[in-house]
C-alpha positions in Angstrom: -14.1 -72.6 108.9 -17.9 -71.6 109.5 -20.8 -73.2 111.5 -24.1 -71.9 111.0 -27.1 -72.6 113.1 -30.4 -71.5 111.4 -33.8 -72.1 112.5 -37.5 -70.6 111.7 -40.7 -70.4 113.3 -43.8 -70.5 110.3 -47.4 -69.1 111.7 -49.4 -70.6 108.7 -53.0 -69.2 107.5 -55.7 -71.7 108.5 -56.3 -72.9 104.8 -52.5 -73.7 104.3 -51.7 -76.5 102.5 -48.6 -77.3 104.6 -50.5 -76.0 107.8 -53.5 -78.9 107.4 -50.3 -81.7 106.9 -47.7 -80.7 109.6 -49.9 -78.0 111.8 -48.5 -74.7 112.4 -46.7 -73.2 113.6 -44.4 -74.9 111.6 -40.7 -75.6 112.9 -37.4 -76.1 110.5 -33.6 -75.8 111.1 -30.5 -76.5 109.8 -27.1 -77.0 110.8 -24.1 -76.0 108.2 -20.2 -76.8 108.9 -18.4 -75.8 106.1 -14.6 -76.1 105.5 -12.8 -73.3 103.3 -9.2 -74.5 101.8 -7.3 -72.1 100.0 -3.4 -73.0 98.6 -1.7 -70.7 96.3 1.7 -72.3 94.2 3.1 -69.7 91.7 0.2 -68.6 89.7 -1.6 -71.5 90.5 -4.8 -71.6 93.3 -6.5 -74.3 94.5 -10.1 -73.3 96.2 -12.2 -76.2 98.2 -14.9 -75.1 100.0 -16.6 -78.5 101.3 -20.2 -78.2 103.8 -21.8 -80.9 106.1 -25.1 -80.2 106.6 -28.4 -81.4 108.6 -31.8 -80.3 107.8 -35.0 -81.5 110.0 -38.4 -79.5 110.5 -42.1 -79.5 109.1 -41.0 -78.1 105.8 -38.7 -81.2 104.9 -41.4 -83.7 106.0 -43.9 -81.5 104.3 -41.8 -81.3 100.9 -38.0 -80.9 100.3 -37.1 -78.2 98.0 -34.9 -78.7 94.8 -34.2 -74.9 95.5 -32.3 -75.2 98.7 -32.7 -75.5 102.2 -34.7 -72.5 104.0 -31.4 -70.5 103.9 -31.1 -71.6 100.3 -28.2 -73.6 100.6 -28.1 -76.5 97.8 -29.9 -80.0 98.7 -28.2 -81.7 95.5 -26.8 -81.1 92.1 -29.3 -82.9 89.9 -28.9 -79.7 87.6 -25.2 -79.2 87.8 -22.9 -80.7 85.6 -20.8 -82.5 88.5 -22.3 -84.4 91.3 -20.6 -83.1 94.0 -23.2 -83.8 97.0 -24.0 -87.6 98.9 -26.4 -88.1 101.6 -25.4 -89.9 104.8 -28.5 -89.9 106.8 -32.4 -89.4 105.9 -35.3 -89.7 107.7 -38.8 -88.5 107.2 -38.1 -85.8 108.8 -34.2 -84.9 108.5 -31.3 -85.5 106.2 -27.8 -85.2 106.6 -25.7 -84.4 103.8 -22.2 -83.1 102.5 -21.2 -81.4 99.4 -18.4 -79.4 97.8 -19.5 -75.7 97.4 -16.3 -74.8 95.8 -14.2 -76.7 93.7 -11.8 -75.0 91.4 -8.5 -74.6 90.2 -7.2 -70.9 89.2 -4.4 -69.3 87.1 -3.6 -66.0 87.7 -1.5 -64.3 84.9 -0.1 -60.2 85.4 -3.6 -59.5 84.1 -5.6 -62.3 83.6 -6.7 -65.2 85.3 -8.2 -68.4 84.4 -11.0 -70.7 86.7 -12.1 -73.9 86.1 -14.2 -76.2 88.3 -17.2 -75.6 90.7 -17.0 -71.1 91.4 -19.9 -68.5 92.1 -20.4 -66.0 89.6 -22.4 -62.5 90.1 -23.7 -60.6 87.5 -26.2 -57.5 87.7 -26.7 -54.5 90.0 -30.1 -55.4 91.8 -30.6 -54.7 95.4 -33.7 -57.3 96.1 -34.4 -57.8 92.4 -31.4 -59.0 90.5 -32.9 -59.9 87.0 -29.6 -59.9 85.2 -27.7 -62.8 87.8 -28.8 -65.3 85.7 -26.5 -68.1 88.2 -28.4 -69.1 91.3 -29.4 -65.8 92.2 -30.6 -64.8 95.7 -34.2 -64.7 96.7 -35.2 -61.4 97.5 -36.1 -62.9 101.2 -32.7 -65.0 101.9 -31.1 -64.0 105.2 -28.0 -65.8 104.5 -26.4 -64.3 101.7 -22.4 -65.2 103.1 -22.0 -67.7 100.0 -23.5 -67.4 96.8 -24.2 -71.6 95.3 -21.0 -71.7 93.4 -21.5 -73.3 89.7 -19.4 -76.2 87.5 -17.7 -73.6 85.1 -14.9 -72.2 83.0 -14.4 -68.7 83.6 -11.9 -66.4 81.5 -10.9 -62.9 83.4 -9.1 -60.5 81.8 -8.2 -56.5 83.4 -8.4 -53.2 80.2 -7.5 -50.3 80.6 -10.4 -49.1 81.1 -12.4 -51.6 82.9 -12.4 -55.6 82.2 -14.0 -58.3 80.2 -14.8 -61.9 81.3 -15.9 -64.4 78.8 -18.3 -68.0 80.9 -19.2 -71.1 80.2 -21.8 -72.9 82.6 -22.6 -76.5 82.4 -25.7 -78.3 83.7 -27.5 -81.5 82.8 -30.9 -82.1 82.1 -33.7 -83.0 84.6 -32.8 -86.6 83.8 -29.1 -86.6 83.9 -28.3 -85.8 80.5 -26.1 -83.4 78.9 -27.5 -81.0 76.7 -26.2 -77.6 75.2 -29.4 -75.9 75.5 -28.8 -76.6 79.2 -25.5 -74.8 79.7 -25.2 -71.0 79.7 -22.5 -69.0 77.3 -21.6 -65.5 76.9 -19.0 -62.6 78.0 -19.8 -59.6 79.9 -17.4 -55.9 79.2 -17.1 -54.0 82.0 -16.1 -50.0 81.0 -15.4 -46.7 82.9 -16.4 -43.7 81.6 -15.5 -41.2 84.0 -17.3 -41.3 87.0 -20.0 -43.8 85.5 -19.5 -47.5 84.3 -21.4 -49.5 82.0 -21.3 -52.5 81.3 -22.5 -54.9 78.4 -23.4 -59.1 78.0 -24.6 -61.3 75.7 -25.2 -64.7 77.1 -26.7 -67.6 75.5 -28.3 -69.5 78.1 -31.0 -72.8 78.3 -31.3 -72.3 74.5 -32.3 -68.5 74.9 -30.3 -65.5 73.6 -29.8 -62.4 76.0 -28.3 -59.8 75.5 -28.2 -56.7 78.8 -26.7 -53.4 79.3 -26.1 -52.1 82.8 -25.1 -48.2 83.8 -24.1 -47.2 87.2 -24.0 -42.8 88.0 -22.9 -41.0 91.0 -25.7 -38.2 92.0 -24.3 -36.4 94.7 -23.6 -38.8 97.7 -26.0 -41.3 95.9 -25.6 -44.2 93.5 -27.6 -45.1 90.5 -27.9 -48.0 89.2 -29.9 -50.0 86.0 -29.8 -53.1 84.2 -31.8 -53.9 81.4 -32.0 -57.7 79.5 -33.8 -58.6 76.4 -34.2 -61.9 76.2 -35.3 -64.0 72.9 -37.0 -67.1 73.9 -35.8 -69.8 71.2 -39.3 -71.7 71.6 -41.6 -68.9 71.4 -39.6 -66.8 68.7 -40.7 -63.7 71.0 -38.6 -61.2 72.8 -38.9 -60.3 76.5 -37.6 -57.4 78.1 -36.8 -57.3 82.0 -34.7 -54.4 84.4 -34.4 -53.1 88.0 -33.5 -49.2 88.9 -32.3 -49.0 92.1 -30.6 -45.7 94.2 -28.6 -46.4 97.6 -27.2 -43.7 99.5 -24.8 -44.3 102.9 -24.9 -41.1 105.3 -24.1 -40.6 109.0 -27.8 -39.8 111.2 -27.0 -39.4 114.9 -23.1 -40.1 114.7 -24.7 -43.8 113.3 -24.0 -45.3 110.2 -27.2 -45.2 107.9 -28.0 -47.2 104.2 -31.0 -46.0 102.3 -31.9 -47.4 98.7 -35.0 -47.6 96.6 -35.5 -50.0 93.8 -38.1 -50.9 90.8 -38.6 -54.2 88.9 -39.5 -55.2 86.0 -40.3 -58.4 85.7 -41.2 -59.3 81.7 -42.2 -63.2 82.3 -44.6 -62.2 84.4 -48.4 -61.9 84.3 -50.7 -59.5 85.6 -53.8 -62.2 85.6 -55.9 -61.6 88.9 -56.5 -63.6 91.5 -53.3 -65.7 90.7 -53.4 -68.9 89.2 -50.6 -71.2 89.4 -51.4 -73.5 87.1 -52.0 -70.8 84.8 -48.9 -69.5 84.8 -47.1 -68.2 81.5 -44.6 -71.8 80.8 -41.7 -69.5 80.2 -42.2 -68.2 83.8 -42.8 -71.6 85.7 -39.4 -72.6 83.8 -37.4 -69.6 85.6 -39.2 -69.9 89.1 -38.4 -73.7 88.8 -34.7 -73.2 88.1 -34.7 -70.5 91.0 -34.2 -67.5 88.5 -37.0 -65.5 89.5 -39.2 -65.5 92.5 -42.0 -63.4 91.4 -45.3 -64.2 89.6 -46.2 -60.8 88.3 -44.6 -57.5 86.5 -44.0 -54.7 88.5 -42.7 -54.4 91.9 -40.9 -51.9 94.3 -38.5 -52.4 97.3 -37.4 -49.4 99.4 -35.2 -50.3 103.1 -32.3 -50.0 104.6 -29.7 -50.0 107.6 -29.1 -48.7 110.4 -26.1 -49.7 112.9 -27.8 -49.0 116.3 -24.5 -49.4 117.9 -20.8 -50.3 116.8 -21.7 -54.1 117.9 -25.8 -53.8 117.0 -27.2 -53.7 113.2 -30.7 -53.6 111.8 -32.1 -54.1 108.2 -35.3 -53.1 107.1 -36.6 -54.7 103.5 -40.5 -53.6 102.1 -41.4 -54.8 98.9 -44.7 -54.6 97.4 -46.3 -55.8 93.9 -47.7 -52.9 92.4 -50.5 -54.9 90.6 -52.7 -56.7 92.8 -51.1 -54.1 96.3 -50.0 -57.0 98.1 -46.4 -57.0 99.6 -44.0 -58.1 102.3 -42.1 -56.8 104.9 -39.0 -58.3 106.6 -36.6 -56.9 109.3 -33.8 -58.2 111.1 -30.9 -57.4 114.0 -27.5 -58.7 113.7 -25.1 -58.8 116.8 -21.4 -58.9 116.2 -20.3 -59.7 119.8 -16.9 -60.4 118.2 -15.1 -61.1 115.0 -15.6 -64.6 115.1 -19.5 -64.6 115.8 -22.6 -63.3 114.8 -25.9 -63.4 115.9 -29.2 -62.6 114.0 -32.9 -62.5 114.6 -36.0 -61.3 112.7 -38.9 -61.3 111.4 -41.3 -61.0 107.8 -44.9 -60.0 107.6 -46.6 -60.9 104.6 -49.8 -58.9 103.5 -52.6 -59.3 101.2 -56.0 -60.9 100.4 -56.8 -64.4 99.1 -55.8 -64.6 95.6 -52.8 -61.9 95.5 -49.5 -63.0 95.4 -48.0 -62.1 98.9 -51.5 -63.4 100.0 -53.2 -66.5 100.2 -53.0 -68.8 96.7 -55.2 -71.3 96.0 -53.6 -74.4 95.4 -56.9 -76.6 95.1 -60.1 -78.1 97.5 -60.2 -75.2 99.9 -56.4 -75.2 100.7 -54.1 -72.5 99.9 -50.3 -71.7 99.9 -48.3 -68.3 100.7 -49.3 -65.7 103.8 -48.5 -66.0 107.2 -45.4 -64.7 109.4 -42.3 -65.8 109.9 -39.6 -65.8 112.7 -36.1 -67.0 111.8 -32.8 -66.6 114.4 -29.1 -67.5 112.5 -26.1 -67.8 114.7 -22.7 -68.0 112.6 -19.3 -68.1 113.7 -15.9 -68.3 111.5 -12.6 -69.6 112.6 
């Protein structure tokens, strides 16, 4: 079992939409039990992974997210093809609610296995940026990254030689509760060793779009480097868009301390470079991805460089900066974890955002004076597993 406390603290610019309807600083928490159940018979696994959990705060009063809570977690399945969530308390400003994360049966065979139910799946190598994980992807900003949204599927995994190939199906329904094809996602990724490096190759058809993505992963010295690249055709448009991250990590030892070092660039090929930002002006292919929580960014190209460094066995700290190289506004977000056992953790930190009215990490105008975006935030998450 895990429970999970999580809780921020929102300094809001003056103009701020939210800010002029709740106040600021704005306050928001939620509480997360969730129940993990494994049972293994034969070659058979069942996996149930079931979550209670209350959300209260300015930013549910203000407008609850299809996205997730603040820590991303899942508010429903209107998207998914199995509802799996019921609420048992609202409020105007709470809601309690309980869902099944996981859901799935497996069969493992000597080498193959088989999945079919409610699962996460993880595709692409991106550090902040992950352009190829097309499945409920993390923002480049979540904290809470111990459970990726698992998703109704059938999976097929099967071990080479060489490497190993796994063949998906995704199902969804429409904003409206129907079920359409061009909602689901189909395709097959081959994973390959070739030497020291791997590649690795996918063609996916997904919401009615064909994609097809290469990834390559090199050892250079103590480093790593890794790419992904993804064309995607858009079936509407009848137009190609290209999209990839570079990233290079390296792990070292600085003062008898364990040290993590990467650097990474984006490309982000939905986006558009139009200054000051316009959000109703926004390219339709791109509102369509930032809507399902595929991307998170409104322009093309952006760096991330950070790190870790563990202060003390017991004492960690992360440090993320990522910056839009178009307009030169960016973000900045740091944190300390405290394992005081192995049962609990503690963390605290904080983001910056910087930037001038009209850039993305900035101030947007949203309409009549207000805007949205800017400001600091302070979040703490206690977790402990059992």
């Amino acid at each position: 079992m895990r429970l999970k406390a999580f809780g921020t603290v929102n300094d809001l610019p003056g103009s701020d939409l939210q800010g002029e309807a709740t106040g600021s600083p704005a306050l928001d928490g939620n509480l997360d039990l969730r129940l993990l159940w494994r049972r293994r018979l034969n070659n058979w696994e069942a996996i149930v992974d079931h979550s209670t959990i209350g959300l209260a705060g300015d930013a549910f009063e203000f407008s609850e997210s299809n996205l997730g809570a603040i820590d991303q977690t899942p508010t429903d399945d209107d998207r998914r093809a199995l509802e799996l969530t019921w609420t048992l308390e609202r409020g105007d400003r709470h809601r309690v609610y309980h869902r099944f994360d996981r859901l799935a049966l497996r069969y493992s065979a000597e080498r193959w296995n088989l999945t079919l139910g409610r699962e996460a799946v993880s595709w692409g190598s991106g550090k902040v940026f992950n352009p190829l994980d097309l499945f409920a992807p993390f923002a480049p900003t979540t904290v809470d990254r111990d459970y990726k949204p698992g998703q109704d599927l059938v999976k097929f995994d099967r071990r080479l030689a060489q490497g190993d190939l796994q063949l998906l199906g995704v199902f969804r329904r429409d904003g409206e509760g129907g079920r359409d094809h061009d909602e689901n996602s189909y395709g097959g990724r081959w994973h390959h060793f070739l030497g020291n490096s791997e590649i690795d190759l996918a063609l996916v058809r997904h919401f009615g779009d064909d994609i097809g993505a290469v990834s390559f992963r090199q050892p250079l010295g103590g480093a790593l480097l890794q790419t992904d690249w993804m064309v995607t055709h858009l079936d509407d448009e009848n137009d190609t868009v290209w999209s990839g991250v570079v990233n290079l990590d390296y792990s070292f030892s600085l003062f008898e301390r364990t040290t993590y070092l990467f650097a990474e660039y984006f490309r982000n090929g939905f986006g558009s470079n139009d200054k000051p930002v316009d959000l109703a002006g926004l390219p339709p292919e791109l509102l369509e991805r930032l809507e399902r929580g595929e991307l998170f960014t409104l322009m093309k190209d952006y760096v991330a460089v950070g790190g870790s460094f563990q202060w003390h066995p017991l004492l960690m700290q992360n440090l993320t900066w990522l910056a839009n190289l178009e307009d030169g506004s960016g973000l900045l977000q740091t944190d300390i974890a405290y394992e005081p056992s192995d049962h609990q953790r503690l963390e605290a930190g904080l983001t910056l955002t910087h930037g001038e009215r009209g850039e993305e990490y900035g101030r947007i105008d949203v309409g009549d004076g207000f805007t949205t975006g800017g400001g600091s935030r302070i979040f703490v998450r206690w977790t402990y597993f059992w």
